[in-house]
C-alpha positions as CSV (number, residue, x, y, z in Angstrom):
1,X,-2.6,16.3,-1.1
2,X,-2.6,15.7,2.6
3,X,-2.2,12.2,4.1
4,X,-5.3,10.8,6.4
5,X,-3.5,8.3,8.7
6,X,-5.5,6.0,10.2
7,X,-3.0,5.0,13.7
8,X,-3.3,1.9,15.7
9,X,-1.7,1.4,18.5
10,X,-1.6,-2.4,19.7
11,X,2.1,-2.5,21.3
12,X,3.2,-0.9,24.9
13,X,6.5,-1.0,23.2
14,X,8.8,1.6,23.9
15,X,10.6,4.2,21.2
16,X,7.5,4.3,19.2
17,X,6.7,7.4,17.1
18,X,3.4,9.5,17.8
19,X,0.9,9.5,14.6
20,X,2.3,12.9,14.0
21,X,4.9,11.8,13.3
22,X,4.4,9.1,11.4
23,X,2.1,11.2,9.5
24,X,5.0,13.4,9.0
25,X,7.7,10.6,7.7
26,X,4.6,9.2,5.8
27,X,3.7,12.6,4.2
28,X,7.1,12.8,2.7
29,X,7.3,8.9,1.5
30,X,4.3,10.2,-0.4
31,X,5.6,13.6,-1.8
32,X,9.0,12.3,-2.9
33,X,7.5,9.7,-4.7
34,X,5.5,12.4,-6.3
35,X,8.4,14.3,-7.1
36,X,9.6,11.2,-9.1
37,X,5.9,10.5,-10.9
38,X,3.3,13.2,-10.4
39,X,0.4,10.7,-10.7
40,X,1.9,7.4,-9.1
41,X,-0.3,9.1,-5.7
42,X,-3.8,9.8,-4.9
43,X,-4.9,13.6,-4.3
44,X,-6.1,12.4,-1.1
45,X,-4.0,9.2,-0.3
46,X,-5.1,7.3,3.2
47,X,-2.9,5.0,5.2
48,X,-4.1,2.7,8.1
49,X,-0.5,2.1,10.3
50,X,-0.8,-0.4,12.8
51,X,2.0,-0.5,14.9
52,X,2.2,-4.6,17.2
53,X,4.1,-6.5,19.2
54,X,6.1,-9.6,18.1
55,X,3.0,-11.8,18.6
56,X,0.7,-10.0,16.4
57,X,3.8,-9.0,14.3
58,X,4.6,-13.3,13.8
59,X,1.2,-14.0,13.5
60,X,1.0,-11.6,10.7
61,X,4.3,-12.5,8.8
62,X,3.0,-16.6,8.7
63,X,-0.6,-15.7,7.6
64,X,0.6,-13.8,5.0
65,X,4.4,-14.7,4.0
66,X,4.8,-18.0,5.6
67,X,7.5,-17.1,7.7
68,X,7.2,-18.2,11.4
69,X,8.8,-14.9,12.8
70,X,8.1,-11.3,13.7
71,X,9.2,-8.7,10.7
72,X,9.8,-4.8,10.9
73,X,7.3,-4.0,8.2
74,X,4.0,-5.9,6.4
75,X,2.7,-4.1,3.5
76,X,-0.6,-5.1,2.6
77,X,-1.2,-2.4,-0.9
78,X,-5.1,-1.8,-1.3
79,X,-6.3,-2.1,-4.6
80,X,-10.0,-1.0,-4.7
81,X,-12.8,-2.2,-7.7
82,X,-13.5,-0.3,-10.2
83,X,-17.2,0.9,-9.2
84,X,-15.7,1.9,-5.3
85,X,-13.9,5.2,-5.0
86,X,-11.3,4.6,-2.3
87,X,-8.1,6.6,-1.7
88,X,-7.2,4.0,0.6
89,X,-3.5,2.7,-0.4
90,X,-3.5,0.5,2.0
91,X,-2.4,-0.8,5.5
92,X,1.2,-1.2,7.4
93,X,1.8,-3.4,9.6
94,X,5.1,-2.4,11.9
95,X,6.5,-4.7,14.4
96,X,7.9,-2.1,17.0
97,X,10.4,-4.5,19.2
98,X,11.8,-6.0,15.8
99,X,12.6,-2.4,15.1
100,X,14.0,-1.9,17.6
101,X,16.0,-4.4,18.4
102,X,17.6,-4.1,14.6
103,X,18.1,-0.5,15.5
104,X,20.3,-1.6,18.1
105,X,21.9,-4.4,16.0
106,X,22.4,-2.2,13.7
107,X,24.1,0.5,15.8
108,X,21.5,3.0,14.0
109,X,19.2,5.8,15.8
110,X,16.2,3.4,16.5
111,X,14.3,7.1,14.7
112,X,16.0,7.0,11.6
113,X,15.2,3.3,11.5
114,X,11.4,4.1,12.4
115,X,11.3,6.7,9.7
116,X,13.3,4.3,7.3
117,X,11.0,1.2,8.0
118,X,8.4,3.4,7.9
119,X,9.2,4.9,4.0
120,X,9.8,1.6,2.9
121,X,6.4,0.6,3.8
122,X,4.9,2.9,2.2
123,X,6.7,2.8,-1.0
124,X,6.1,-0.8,-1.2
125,X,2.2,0.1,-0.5
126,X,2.8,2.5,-4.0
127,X,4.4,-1.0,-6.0
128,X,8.0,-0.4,-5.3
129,X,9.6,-3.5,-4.5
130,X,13.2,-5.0,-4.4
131,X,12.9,-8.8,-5.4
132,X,15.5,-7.5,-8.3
133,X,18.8,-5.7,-7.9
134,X,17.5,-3.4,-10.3
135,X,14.3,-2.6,-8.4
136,X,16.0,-2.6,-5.4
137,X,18.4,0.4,-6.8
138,X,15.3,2.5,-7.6
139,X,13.8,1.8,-4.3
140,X,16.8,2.3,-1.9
141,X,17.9,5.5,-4.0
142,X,14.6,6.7,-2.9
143,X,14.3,5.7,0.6
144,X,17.6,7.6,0.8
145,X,16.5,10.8,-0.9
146,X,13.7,10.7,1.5
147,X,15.3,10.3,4.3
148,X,17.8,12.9,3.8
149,X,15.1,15.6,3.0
150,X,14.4,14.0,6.9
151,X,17.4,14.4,8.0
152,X,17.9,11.0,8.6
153,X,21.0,9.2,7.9
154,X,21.8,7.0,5.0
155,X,20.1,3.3,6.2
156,X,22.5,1.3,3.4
157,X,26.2,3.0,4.6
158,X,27.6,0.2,5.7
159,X,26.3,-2.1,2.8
160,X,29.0,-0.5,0.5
């Protein structure tokens, strides 16, 4: 029930977590969302993280959402045929100085807002989403649970 991570590194941005620990924050993305629905995750789930610069991060954000601007997370969810057996859940796509800089906007630990950015990748790789206000309860309830087992800080405080 281990997470493979597949790491890119394409930013010499600073403040950016090690694949260890990503694998970490990943790792329990995965398990708390097992927690909620034991088969909503693969045995054996795989990640590929790929971690840019604004560039690569804009370039991104207009191919794919039409928005001429970098973006803290991309989640591009893998859904494999039927005749290929692939634990692959997909690719994320983390824009480390937009991070950052909404870490410091933000007046947040730019690690809890890796680990938070990071979780709500993943979950949106695993078909969580937030378009309604509905959705968006179940999702934020569980980026919080997450994140506390973390030790990270509650990333929707001051939305109250």
């Amino acid at each position: 029930m281990t997470l493979e991570l597949d790491y890119q590194r394409a930013t010499e941005a600073d403040h950016i977590p090690d694949a260890a620990a990503c694998a970490k924050i990943l790792q329990a993305a995965l398990d708390g969302v097992r927690q909620q629905d034991a088969g909503a995750v693969e045995d054996e789930p795989e990640i590929t993280l790929r971690i840019v610069g604004e560039d690569e991060g804009r370039n991104l954000n207009l191919t794919y959402r039409g928005r001429d601007q970098a973006t803290n997370v991309l989640s591009f969810p893998f859904d494999a045929p039927d005749h290929v057996d692939s634990h692959l859940l997909g690719d994320l796509v983390v824009c480390a100085p937009v991070v950052e800089a909404e870490a410091a906007e933000q007046d947040k630990p730019v690690d809890a807002h890796w680990a938070h950015m990071l979780i709500h990748g993943a979950l949106h790789l695993l078909g969580y989403d937030h378009i309604t206000d509905k959705d968006a309860q179940i999702m934020e309830r569980l980026e919080r649970d997450i994140l506390a087992r973390l030790g990270c800080p509650d990333p929707y405080a001051g939305d109250q």
